[in-house]
C-alpha positions as a Markdown table, in Angstrom:
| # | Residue | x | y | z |
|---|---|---|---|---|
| 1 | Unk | 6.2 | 5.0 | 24.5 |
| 2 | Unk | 3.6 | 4.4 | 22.1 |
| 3 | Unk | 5.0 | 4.0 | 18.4 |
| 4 | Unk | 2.9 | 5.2 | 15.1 |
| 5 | Unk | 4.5 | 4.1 | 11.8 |
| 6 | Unk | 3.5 | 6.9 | 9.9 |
| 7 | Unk | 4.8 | 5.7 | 6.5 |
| 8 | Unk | 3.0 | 2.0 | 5.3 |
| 9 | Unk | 2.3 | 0.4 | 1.7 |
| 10 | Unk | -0.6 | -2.1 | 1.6 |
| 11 | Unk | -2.2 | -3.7 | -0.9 |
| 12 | Unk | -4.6 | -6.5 | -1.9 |
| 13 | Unk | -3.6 | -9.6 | -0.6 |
| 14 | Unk | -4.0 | -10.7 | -4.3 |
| 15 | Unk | -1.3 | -8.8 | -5.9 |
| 16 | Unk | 0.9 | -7.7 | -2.4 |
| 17 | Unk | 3.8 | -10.3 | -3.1 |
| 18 | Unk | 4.2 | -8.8 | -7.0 |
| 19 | Unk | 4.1 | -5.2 | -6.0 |
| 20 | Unk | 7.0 | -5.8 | -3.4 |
| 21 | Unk | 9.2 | -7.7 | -5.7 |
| 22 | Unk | 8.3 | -4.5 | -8.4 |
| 23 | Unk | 9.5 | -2.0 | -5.7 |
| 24 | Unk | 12.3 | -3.9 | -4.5 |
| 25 | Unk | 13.6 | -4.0 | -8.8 |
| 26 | Unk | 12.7 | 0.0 | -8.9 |
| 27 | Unk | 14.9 | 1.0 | -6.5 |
| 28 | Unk | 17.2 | -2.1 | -6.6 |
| 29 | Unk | 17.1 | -2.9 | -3.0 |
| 30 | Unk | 16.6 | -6.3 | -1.2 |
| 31 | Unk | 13.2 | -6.1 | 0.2 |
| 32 | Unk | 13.1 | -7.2 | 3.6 |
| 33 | Unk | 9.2 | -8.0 | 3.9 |
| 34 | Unk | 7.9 | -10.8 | 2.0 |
| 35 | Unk | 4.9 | -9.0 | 0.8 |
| 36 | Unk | 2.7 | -6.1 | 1.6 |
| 37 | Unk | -0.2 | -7.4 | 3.0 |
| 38 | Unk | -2.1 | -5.6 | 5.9 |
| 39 | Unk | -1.8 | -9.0 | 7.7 |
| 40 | Unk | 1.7 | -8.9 | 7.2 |
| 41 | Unk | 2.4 | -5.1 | 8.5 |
| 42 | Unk | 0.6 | -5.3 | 11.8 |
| 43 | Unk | 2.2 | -8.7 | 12.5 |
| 44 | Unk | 5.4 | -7.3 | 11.8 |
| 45 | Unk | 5.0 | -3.7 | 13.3 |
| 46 | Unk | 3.4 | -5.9 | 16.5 |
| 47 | Unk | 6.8 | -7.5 | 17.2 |
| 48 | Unk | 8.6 | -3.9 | 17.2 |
| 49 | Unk | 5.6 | -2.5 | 19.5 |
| 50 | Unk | 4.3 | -0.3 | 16.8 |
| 51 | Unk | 0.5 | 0.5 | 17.7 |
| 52 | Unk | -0.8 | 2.4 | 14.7 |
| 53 | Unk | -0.2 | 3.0 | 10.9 |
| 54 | Unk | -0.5 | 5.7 | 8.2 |
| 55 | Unk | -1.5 | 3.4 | 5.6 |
| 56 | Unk | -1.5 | 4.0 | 1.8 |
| 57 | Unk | -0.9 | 2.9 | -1.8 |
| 58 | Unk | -0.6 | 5.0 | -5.0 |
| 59 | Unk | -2.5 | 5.2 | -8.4 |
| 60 | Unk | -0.5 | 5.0 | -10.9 |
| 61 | Unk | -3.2 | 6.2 | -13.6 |
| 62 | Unk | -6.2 | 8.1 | -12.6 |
| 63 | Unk | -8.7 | 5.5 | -13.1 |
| 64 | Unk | -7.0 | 3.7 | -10.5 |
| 65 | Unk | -7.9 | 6.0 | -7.9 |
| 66 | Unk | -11.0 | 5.8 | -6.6 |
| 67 | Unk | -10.2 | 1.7 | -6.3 |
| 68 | Unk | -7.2 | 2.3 | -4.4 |
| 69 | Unk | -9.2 | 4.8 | -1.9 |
| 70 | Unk | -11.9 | 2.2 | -1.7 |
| 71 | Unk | -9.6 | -0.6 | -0.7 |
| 72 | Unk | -7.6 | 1.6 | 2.0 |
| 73 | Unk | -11.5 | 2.5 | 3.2 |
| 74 | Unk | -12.2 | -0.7 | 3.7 |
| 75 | Unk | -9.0 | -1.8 | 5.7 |
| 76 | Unk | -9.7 | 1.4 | 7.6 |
| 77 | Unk | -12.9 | -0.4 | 8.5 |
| 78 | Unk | -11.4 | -3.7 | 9.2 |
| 79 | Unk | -8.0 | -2.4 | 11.3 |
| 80 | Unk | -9.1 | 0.6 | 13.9 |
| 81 | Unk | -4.9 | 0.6 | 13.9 |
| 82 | Unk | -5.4 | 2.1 | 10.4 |
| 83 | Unk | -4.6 | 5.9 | 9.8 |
| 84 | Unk | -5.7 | 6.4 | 5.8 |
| 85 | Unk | -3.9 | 8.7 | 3.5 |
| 86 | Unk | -5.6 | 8.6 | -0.2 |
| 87 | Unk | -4.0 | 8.8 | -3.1 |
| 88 | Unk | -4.5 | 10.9 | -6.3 |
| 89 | Unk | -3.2 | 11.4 | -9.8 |
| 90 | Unk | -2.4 | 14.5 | -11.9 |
| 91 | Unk | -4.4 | 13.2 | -14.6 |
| 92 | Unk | -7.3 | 13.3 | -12.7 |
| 93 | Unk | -9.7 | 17.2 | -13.5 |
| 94 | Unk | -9.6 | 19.7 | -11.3 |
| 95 | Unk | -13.8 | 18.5 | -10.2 |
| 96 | Unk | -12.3 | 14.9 | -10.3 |
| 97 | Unk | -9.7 | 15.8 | -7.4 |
| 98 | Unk | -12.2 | 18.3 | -5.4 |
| 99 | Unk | -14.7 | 15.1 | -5.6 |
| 100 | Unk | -12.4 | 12.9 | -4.2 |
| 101 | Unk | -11.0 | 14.6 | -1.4 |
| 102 | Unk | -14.3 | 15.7 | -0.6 |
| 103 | Unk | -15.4 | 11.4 | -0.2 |
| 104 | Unk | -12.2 | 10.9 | 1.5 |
| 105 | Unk | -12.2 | 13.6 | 4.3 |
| 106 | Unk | -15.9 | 12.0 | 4.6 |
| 107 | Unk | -14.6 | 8.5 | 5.0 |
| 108 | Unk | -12.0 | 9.3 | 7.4 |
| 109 | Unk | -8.9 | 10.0 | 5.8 |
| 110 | Unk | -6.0 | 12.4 | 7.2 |
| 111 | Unk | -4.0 | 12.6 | 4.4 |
| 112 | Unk | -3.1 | 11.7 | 0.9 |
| 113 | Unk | 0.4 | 10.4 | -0.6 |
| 114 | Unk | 2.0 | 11.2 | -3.7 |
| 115 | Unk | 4.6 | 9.2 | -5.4 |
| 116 | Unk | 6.5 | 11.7 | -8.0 |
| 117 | Unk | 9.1 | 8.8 | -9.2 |
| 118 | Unk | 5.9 | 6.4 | -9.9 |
| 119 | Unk | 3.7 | 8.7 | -11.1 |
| 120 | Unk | 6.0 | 10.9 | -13.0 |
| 121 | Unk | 5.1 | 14.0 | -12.1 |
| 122 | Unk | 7.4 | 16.9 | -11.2 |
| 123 | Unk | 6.5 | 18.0 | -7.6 |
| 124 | Unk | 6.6 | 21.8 | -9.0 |
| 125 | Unk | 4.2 | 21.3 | -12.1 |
| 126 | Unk | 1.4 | 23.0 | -13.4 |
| 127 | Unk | -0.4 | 19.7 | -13.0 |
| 128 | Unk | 0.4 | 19.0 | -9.3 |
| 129 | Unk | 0.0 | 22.7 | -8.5 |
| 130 | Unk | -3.8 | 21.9 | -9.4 |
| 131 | Unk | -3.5 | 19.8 | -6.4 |
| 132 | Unk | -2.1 | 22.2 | -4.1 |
| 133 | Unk | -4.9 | 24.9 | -4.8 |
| 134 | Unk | -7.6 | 22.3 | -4.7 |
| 135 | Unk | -6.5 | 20.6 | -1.2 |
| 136 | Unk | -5.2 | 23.6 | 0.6 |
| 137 | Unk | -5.0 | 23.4 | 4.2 |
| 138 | Unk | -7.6 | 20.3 | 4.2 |
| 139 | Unk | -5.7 | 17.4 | 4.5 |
| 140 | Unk | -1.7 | 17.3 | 4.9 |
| 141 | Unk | 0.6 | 15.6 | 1.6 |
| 142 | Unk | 3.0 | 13.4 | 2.3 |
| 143 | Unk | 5.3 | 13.3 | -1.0 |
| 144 | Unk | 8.3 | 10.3 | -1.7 |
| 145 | Unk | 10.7 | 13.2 | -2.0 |
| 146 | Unk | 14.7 | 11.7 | -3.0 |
| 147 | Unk | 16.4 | 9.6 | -5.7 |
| 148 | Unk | 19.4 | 10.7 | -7.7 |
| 149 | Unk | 18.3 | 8.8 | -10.3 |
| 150 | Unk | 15.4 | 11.4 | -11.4 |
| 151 | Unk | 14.5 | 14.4 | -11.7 |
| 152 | Unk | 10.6 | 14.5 | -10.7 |
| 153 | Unk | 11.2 | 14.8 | -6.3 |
| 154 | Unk | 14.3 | 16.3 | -6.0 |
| 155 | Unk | 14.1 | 18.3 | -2.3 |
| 156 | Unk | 14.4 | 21.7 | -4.3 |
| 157 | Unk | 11.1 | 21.3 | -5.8 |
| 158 | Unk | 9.1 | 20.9 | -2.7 |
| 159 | Unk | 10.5 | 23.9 | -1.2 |
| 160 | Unk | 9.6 | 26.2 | -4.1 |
| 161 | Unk | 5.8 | 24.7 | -3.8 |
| 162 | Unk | 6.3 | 24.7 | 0.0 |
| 163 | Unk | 7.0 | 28.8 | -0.3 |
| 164 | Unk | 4.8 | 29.0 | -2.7 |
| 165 | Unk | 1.8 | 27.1 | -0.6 |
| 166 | Unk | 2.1 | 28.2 | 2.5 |
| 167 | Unk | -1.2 | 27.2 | 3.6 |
| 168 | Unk | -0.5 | 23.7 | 2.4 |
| 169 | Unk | 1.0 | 20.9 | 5.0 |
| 170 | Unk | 3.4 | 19.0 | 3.3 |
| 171 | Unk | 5.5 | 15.6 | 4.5 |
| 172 | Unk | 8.9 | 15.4 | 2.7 |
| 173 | Unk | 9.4 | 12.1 | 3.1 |
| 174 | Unk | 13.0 | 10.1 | 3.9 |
| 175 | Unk | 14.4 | 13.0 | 5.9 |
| 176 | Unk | 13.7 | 15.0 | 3.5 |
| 177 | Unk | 15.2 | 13.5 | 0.3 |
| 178 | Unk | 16.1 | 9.7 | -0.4 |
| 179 | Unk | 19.4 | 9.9 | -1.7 |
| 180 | Unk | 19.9 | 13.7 | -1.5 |
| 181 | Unk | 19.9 | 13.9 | 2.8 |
| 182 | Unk | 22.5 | 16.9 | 1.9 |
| 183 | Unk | 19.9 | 18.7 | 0.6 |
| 184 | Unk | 18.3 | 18.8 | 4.2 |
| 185 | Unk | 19.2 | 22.2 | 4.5 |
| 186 | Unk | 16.9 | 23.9 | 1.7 |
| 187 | Unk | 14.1 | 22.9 | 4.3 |
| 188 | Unk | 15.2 | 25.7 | 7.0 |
| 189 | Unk | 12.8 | 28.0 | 8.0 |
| 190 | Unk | 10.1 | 26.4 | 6.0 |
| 191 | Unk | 7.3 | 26.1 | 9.2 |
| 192 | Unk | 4.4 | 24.2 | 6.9 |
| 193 | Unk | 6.7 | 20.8 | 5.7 |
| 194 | Unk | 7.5 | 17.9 | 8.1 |
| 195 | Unk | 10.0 | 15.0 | 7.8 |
| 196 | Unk | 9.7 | 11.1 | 8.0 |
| 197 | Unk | 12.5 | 8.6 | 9.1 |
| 198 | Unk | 11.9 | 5.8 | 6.5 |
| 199 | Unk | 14.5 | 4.2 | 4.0 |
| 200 | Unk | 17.1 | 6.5 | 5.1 |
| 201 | Unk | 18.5 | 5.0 | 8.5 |
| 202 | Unk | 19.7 | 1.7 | 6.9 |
| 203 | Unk | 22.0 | 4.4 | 5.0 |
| 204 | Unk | 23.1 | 7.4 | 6.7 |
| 205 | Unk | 24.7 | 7.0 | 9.9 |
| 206 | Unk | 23.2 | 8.0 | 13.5 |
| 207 | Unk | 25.4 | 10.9 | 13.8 |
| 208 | Unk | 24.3 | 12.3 | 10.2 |
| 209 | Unk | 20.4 | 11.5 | 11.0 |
| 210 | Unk | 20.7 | 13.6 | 14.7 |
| 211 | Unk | 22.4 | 16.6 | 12.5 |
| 212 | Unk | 19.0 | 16.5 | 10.5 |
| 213 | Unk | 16.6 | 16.2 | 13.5 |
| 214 | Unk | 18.6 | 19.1 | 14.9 |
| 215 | Unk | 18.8 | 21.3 | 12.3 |
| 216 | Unk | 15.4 | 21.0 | 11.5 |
| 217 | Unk | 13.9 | 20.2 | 14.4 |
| 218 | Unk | 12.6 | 16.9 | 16.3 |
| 219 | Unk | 9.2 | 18.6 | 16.2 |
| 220 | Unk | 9.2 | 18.2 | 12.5 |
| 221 | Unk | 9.7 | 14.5 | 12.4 |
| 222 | Unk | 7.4 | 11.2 | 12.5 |
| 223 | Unk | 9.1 | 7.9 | 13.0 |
| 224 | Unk | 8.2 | 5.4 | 10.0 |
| 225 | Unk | 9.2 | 2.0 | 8.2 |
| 226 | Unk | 8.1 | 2.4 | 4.9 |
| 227 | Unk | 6.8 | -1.2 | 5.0 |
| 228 | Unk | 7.0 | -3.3 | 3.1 |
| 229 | Unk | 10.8 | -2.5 | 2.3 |
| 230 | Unk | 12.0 | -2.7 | 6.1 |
| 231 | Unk | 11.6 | -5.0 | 9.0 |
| 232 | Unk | 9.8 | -2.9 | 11.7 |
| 233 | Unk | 12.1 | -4.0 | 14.3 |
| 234 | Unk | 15.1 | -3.3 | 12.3 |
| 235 | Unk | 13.6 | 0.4 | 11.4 |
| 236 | Unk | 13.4 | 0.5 | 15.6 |
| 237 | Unk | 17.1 | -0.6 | 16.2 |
| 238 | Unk | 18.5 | 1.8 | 13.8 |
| 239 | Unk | 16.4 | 5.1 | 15.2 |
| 240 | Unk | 17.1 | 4.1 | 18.6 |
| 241 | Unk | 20.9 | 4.2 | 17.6 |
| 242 | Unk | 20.6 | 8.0 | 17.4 |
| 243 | Unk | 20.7 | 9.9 | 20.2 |
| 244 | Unk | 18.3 | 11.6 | 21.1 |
| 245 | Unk | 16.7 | 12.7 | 24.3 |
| 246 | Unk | 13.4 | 11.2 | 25.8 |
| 247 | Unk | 11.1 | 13.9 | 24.7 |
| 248 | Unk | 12.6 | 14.2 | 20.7 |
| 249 | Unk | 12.0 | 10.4 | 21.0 |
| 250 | Unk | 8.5 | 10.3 | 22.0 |
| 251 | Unk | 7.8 | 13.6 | 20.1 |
| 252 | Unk | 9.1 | 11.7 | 16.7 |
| 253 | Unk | 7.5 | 8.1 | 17.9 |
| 254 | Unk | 4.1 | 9.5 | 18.1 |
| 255 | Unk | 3.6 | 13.1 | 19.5 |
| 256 | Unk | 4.1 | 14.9 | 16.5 |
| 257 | Unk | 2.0 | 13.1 | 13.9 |
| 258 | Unk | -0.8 | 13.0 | 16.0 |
| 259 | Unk | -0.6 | 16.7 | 16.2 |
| 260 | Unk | -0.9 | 17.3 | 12.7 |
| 261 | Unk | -2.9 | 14.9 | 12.1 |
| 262 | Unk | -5.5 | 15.6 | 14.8 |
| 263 | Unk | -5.9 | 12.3 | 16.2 |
């Protein structure tokens, strides 16, 4: 079956081995990649057979934006295994964000990713409903959505915006909540959000992950790594643990992102 990780940090080979060890403190986890370099990701992804990448990395002030976009461009350019999601920042003026995701849908990109936690922003504010309105139906968001520890993502606020939105495409990331799989059920009937696999197998059982893929459906879900926190081939063992038939499997693997995603 072919694989697409559809959830991937990179960076600039120059600061990739900081910004692992600064996610690994955030969220006080063991980081089991080295550092995020692209180099890194498809030699790791390689070994677990993975054959494409939603690749991305998030500003955590506005002028950090356009930088970040021009970087994943370029790897875009270099890797033709690259998928690109941009990034943006609340800070950023309502022309500032309709600019942008105009020169990224022009450059190639199928998404954009938004990190509440990082950049401290409540996924039902005024300033990332700017966002919402601007974007529309253009390009899906894929949100780190999870972590009992704040406030900013919890699952509850993406469902309001999700109601709210209904033309928007959103990606709750780490079946739906790192930290709060529970709250899985908030997501029912909700036809515009989808679900992602990452940092959430090496803690939930297989049992508990199939009760989420049924309830809300294996055509909901993309299979991902969140590199560079997991070994690919680890990620692998622990989704193909859960049992699931062939067609959820190659739905989740790669059939259902490139649906959405138009690829």
């Amino acid at each position: 079956m072919e694989i697409i990780d559809a959830h991937a940090h990179i960076y600039p080979d120059k600061i990739a081995e900081k910004a692992t060890v600064a996610i690994g403190k955030f969220y006080d986890i063991e980081m089991e990649m080295d550092a995020g370099t692209t180099a890194r990701l498809i030699e790791d992804g390689k070994r677990a057979g993975i054959s494409k990448y939603v690749v991305h990395s998030v500003a955590t002030t506005a002028h950090q934006v356009r930088s970040i976009n021009m970087f994943i461009k370029s790897e875009m350019d270099k890797y033709k295994e690259f998928i690109g999601f941009m990034t943006l920042h609340q800070d950023l003026s309502e022309q500032e964000i309709k600019d942008e995701v105009d020169w990224c849908i022009q450059n190639g990109f199928k998404g954009i990713k938004l990190h509440p936690d990082f950049q401290k922003f409540y996924i039902d504010g005024e300033d990332a409903e700017k966002i919402y309105k601007i974007v529309g139906d253009r390009l899906p968001i894929l949100f780190h959505v999870g972590d009992d520890r704040f406030d900013y993502s919890k699952p509850f606020r993406l469902v309001k915006m999700a109601k709210k939105y209904p033309e928007v495409k959103f990606i709750s990331a780490h079946f739906g909540g790192y930290r709060c799989w529970d709250d899985a059920k908030l997501y029912v009937g909700l036809n515009n959000v989808w679900f992602d696999t990452c940092s959430s197998l090496a803690f939930i059982t297989p049992a508990k992950a199939k009760e989420i893929i049924n309830l809300l459906g294996a055509e909901k879900f993309f299979f991902a790594t969140d590199f560079p926190m997991w070994d690919a081939s680890k990620e692998l063992e622990r989704f193909n643990a859960i049992k699931l038939t062939e067609n959820q499997r190659e739905m989740i693997f790669s059939g259902n992102i490139k649906k959405l995603l138009k690829i």
